[in-house]
N, C-alpha and C positions, 0 to 999 in steps of 0.2 A: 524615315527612322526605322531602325531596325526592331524586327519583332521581338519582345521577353519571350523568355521559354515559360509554359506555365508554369507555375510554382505546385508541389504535390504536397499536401499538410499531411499525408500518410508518408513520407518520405523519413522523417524523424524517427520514428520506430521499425526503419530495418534495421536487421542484424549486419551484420560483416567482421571479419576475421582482422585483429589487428596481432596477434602472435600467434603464427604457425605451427602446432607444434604434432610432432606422431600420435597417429591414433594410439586404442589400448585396445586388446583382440581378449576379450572374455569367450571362451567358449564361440560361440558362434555370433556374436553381439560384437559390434566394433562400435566403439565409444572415442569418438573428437574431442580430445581434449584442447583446443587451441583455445585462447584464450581472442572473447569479441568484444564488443563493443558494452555489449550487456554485461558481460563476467567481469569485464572490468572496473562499471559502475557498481555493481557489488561489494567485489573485494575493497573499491575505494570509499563503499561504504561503512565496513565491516572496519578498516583502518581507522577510519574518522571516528567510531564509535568508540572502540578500544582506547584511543588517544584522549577523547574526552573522559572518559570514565578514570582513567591511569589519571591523569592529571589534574581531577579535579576530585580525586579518593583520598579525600582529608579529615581529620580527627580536628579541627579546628570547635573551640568553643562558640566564637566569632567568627562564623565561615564567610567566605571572601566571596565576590559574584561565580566564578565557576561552582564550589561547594552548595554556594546557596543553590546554582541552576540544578546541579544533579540530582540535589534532595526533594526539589520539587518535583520534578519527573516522576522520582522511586516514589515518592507522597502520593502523587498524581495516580496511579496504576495502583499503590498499599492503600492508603484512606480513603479512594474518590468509588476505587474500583473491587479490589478481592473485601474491604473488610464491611461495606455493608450490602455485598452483592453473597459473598461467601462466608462471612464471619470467622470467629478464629481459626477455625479448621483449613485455612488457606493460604495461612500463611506459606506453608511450602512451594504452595504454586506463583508467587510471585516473582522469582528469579525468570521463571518463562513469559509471563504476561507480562512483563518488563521488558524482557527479549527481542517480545514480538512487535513491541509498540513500535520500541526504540527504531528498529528495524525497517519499519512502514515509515517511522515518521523520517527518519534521514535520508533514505530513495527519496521519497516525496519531495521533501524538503529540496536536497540535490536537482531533484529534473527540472524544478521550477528556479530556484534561483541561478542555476547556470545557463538556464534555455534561450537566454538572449544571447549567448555564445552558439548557440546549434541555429538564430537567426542568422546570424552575421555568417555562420558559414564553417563556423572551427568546431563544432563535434565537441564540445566539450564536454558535457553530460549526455547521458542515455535517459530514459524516461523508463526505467526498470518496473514501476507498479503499472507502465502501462502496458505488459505483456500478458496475457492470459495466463502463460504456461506459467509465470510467477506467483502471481495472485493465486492461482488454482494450487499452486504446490503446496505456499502456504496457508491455505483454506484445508487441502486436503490432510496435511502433517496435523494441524491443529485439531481436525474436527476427528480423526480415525487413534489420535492418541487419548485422548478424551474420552472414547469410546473404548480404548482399549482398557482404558483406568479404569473401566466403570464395571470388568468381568473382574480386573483384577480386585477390586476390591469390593468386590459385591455377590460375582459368579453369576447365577442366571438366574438370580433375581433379578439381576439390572432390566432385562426383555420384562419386568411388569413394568417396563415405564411407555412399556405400548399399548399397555391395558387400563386407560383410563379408572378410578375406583370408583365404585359405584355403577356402573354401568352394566344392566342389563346383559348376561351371557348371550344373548341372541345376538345385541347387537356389538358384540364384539366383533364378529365374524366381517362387520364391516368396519369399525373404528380402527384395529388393529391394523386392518393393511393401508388405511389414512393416516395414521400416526406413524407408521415406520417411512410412509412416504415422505410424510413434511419433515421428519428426522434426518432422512439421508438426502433431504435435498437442501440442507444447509452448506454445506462446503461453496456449491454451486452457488446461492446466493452472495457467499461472503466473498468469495472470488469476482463474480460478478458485479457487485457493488463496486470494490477499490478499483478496478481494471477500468469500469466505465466512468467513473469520476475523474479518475486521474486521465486517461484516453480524450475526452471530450472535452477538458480545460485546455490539453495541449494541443490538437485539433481547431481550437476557436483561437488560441493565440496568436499559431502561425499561420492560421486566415488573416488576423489583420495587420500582423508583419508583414503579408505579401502586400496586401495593401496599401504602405506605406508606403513601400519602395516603387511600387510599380505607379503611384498616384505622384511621388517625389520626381519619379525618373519622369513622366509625361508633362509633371510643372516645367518642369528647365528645357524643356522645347522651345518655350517663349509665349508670345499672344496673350490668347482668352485660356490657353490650358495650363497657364498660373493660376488660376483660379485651382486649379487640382491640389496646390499645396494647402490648401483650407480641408479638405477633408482627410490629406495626408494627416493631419496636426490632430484632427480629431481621432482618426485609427491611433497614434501615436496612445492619445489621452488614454481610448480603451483600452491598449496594453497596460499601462502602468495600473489601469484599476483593477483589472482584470488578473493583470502578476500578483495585487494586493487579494484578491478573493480568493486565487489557487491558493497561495498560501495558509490562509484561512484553511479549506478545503483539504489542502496537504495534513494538517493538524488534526483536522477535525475527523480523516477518514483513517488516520491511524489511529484515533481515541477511538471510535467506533469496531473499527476489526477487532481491538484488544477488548472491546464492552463485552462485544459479541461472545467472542471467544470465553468471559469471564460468567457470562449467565449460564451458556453450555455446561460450564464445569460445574456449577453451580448443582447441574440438576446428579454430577456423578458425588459430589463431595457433600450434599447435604439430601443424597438419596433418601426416600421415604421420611425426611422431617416435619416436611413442609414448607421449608423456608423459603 
């Protein structure tokens, strides 16, 4: 019998060029615009999103199952999230912690419910929350705009949120560069989180999708190595539990990035109240 080629579960998150297109020459910076595998699960997230919002943006008294799904989402991110994390003063910001959710949650949602198409072999979906440079970009946009609103609406007062109250001027000298530390080292954690959850669900998937196949392929030999479709059957079972947890997981780590993202703000929009 001929040998399988090992199967690589880091194979799913390369990149690769599906529209060619001319670079763009800034200055001395050449910027590839072609469009990959990754830009494409994007933009075809970024459609999907648009498509459900347009269509399900109704004034209905009696809203229909789309109307109803949307208004829960916006409820979900306005009353779970800004209004007893922020209180009224936040309303503004809910059009972006809406955004952001929305966002996390469709990639998520997308890499997992098409990824039995990327077993079988057709590239269907990209696993877009499981790139670093994704998760970090939007980590870093989110956590440096927050920071930015916090000069803009405060000036430099916002730098006493390094200076604990109450504390002792001596030991300032050392809180202050521990609190600017675990400040600026949030981006990294919130990037970090989505990138590893979502990275390690799909890594353990298409472990036991190899499994399957190569346990199915050694059954139909014949003999005693039928026995191998028995634990084919069980790898099988774990996928579909396991598809049911990511999804869980997909939900739960884009309510978490937007939580996140919503306490941060929290500390610029209800500066010095205490709330």
């Amino acid at each position: 019998m001929a040998i399988q080629p090992a199967i690589d579960p880091m194979e799913q998150f390369a990149i690769y060029k599906i529209v060619d297109l001319p670079p763009v020459h800034l200055g001395g910076l050449t910027i590839d615009m072609s469009i990959t595998n990754s830009v494409a699960s994007m933009i075809a997230g970024a459609i999907l999103i648009v498509l459900f919002f347009a269509l399900t943006a109704r004034r209905e008294i009696v809203p229909n199952r789309g109307q109803a799904t949307a208004e829960a989402l916006y409820n979900l991110v306005d009353r779970v999230l800004v209004g007893p994390i922020l209180g009224p003063d936040g309303r503004p910001y809910v059009p972006y912690l809406l955004t952001l959710f929305m966002v996390i949650l469709v990639l998520n949602l997308m890499s997992v419910l098409l990824l039995f198409g990327n077993l079988a072999g057709l590239s269907l979906a990209f696993a877009v929350t499981s790139q670093i440079a994704v998760t970090a970009t939007l980590a870093v946009l989110t956590f440096f705009s927050i920071f930015i609103l916090g000069f803009v609406k405060h000036g430099p007062k916002f730098l006493a949120l390094f200076a604990p109250s109450g504390m002792p001027k001596v030991m300032l000298i050392f809180m202050v560069p521990i609190e600017m530390l675990s400040y600026f080292i949030r981006p990294v954690t919130l990037a970090l989180r989505l990138f590893g959850n979502m990275l390690g669900g799909h890594v353990v998937l298409s472990l036991f999708g190899s499994f399957v196949v190569a346990l199915a392929i050694l059954g139909l030999s014949g003999g005693l190595s039928t026995l191998a479709f028995v634990p084919s059957a069980l790898s099988f079972a774990m996928i579909v539990a396991l598809t049911g947890l990511e999804l869980v997981v997909a939900v739960l780590q884009a309510f978490v990035f937007a939580a996140l993202a919503t306490v941060y703000l929290n500390e610029v929009v209800n500066f010095g109240h205490g709330h």
